[in-house]
C-alpha positions in Angstrom: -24.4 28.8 -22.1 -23.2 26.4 -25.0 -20.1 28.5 -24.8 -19.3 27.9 -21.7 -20.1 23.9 -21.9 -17.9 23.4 -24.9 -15.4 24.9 -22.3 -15.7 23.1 -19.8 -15.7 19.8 -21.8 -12.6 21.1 -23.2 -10.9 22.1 -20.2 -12.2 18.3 -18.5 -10.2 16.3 -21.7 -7.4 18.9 -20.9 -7.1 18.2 -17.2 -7.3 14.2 -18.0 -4.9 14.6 -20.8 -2.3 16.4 -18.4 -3.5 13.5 -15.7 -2.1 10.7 -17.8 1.2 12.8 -19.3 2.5 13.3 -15.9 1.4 10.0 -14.1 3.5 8.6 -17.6 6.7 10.4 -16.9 9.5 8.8 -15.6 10.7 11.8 -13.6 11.5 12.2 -9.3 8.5 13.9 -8.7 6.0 12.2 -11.0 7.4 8.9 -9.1 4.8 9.3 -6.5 2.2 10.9 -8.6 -1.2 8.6 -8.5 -3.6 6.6 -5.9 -1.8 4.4 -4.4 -3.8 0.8 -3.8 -1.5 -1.7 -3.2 2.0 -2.5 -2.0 4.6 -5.2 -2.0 7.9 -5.0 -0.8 11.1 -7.4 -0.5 14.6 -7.4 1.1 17.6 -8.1 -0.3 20.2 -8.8 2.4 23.6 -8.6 0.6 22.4 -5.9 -1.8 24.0 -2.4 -1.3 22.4 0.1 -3.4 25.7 1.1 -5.0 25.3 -2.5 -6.2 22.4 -2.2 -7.6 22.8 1.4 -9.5 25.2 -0.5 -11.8 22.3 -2.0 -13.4 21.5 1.2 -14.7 23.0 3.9 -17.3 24.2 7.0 -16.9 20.8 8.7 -16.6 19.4 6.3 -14.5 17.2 3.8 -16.9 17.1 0.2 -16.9 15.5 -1.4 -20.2 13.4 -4.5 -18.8 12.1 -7.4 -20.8 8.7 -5.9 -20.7 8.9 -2.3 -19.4 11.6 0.3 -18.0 12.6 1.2 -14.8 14.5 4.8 -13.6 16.2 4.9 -10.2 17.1 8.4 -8.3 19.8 7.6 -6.1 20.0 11.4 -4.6 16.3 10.3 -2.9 16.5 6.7 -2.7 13.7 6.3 -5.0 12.6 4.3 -8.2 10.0 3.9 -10.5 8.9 1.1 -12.9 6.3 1.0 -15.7 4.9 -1.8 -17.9 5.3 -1.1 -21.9 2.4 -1.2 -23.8 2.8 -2.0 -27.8 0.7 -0.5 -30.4 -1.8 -2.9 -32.2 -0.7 -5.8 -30.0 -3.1 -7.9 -27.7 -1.4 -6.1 -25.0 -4.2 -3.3 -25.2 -3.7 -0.2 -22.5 -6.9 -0.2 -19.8 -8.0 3.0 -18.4 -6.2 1.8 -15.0 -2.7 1.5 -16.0 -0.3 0.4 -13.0 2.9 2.3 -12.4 5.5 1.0 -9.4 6.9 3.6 -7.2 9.4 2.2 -5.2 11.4 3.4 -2.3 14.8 2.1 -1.5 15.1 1.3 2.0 18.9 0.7 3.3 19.7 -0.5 6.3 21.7 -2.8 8.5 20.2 -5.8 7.0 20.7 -4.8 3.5 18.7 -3.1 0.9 14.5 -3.2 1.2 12.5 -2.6 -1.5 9.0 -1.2 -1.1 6.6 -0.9 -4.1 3.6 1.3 -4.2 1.6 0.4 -7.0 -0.5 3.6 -8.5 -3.0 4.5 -10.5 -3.8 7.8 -12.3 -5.9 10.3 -10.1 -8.6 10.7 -12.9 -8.8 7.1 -13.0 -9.4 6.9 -10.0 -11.3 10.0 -9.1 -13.4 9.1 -12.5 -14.4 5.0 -11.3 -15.0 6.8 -7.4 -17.6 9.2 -9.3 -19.4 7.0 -11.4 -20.5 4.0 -9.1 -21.2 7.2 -6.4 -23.5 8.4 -9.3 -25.1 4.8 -10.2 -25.4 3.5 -6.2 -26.6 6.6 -5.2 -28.7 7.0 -7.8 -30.3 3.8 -7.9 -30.7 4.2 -4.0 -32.5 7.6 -4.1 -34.8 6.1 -6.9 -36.0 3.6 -4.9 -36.7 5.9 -1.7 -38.3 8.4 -4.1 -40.4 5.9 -5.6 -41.5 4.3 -2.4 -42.4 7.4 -1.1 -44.2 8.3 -3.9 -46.4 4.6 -3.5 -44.7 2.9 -5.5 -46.1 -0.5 -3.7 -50.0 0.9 -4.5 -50.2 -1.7 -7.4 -48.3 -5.0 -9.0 -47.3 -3.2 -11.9 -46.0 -0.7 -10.2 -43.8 -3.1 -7.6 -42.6 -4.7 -11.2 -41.6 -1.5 -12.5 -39.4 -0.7 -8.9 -37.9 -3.9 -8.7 -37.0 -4.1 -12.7 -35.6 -0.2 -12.4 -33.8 -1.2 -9.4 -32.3 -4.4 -10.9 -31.0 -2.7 -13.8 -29.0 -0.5 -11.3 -27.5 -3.2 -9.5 -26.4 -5.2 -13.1 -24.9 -1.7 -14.5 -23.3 -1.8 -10.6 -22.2 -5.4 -10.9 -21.0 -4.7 -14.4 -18.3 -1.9 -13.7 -17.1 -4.0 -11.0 -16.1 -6.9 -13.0 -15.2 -4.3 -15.5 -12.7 -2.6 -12.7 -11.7 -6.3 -11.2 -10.8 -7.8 -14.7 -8.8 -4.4 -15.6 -7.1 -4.5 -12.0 -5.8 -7.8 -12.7 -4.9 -7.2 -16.2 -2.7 -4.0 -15.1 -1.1 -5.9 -12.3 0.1 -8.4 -13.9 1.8 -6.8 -16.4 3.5 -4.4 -13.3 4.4 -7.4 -11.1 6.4 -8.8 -14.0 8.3 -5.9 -14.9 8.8 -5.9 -10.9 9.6 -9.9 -10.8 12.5 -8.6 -13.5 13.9 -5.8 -11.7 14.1 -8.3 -8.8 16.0 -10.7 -10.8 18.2 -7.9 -11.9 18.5 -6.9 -8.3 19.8 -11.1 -7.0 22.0 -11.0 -9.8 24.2 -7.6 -8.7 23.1 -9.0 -4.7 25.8 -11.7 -5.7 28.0 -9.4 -7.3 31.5 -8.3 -6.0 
């Protein structure tokens, strides 16, 4: 039995290890790898996206200001990602943002929509735990009235302080998710604010 809970433990860091190393690539099909929650988009009507590809080297990058971007021209597709420096203020959350955009050409130019995305464990991980805290909380209360918990005074303290606790630990991780959220799309949207500017300044290009 303690064999095979040390295994699973392991295999769980294992499978949120891989998670994170292939949301983190800047490859075609880990592009559209993640949850999306979010998308802006933006047209550029003099932009040609043979116009925009000289921006980019030989394999594709584009070194921004404050993250990278990698463009695959043979599915109209690009991805951008924040950087995040080591023992700076700039500390990595446990929802980091990653753009996948698809290039859109058409006879009013070039349109550019961004999905922003999140790691599935992230996700999958935030889903499980307010599930397990609401839900819990929730079932304690029923199982507690059911059970009289309203026979005495001390026993309606105990309910509502029980219950109360659940609902601050609830509260909690969402400012916890909120404050992240905004933290991690910030630093996304100005990586994507440079690409744009990189993309007006080729727009204008001959």
């Amino acid at each position: 039995m303690l064999l095979a809970g040390a295994f699973a433990i392991v295999l769980f860091i294992g499978l949120l290890i891989g998670d994170w190393m292939y949301y983190t690539r800047l490859t075609s099909d880990a592009g559209r790898y993640g949850y999306g929650i979010g998308q802006v988009q933006d047209r550029f009507p003099a932009l040609t996206l043979p116009k925009l590809l000289r921006a980019f080297d030989a394999n594709g990058f584009l070194s921004l200001p404050h993250g990278v971007a990698r463009v695959f021209p043979e599915v109209n597709r690009m991805v951008i990602r924040p950087t995040h420096r080591l023992f700076s203020m700039r500390f990595r959350t446990a929802w980091p943002l990653k753009g996948s955009i698809e290039l859109i050409s058409d006879g009013e130019g070039l349109r550019l929509v961004c999905t922003k995305r999140v790691p599935w464990s992230s996700s999958i991980l935030t889903f499980l735990w307010f599930g397990l805290v609401g839900f819990g909380t929730v079932g304690f209360l029923i199982t507690y009235l059911l059970q009289g918990g309203l026979d005495s005074l001390g026993s309606v303290l105990l309910g509502v302080g029980v219950t109360g606790v659940g609902i601050i630990v609830v509260a909690f991780g969402l400012l916890t998710v909120t404050v992240a959220y905004r933290i991690e799309n910030t630093r996304l949207m100005l990586v994507y604010t440079e690409l744009k500017a990189i993309a007006l300044e080729h727009e204008r290009a001959v």
